[in-house]
Residue, then its C-alpha position, 0 to 999 in steps of 0.5 A: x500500500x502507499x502511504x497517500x493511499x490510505x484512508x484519513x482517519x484509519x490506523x496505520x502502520x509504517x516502517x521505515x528503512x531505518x527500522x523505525x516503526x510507527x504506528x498511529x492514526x493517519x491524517x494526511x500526506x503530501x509530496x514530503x511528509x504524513x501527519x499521523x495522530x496518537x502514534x507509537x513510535x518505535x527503534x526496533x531493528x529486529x524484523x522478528x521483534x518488529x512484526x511481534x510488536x505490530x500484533x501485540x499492538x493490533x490484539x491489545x491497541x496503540x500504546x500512544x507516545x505521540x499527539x501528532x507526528x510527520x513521517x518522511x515520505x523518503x524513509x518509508x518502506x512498508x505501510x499496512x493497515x493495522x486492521x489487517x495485521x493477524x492479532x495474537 
């Protein structure tokens, strides 16, 4: 999925090349950057414990760090919708 794909207000999850995680509310995007609400916002290298954390998160819910955070378009790899992460 692209970041500019996803639906305002839905709870998405996205990665980054630099094994930042952040998960949140999405807002919107522009060329630049996408404002997400209500975030965790994580340095987790290992995918293994990346992907353990993205369940944990879809089963129980966001463990809010941040109001409001701009993400760089230029940093991101991967973007889910959390609905779709396998709870545990």
């Amino acid at each position: 999925m692209n970041i500019q794909d996803a639906p305002h207000g839905i709870n998405i999850v996205v990665e980054t090349a630099k094994g930042r995680l952040y998960i949140g509310r999405f807002d919107s995007a522009n060329g630049f950057s996408a404002l997400l609400h209500d975030c965790d916002v994580r340095d987790i290298a290992d995918p293994a414990a990346r992907e353990q954390h993205i369940r944990e998160t879809a089963t129980y819910g966001i463990d809010v760090q941040e109001r409001d955070v701009q993400v760089d378009m230029l940093q991101v790899s991967r973007v889910r919708l959390l609905r779709d992460i396998a709870k545990l």
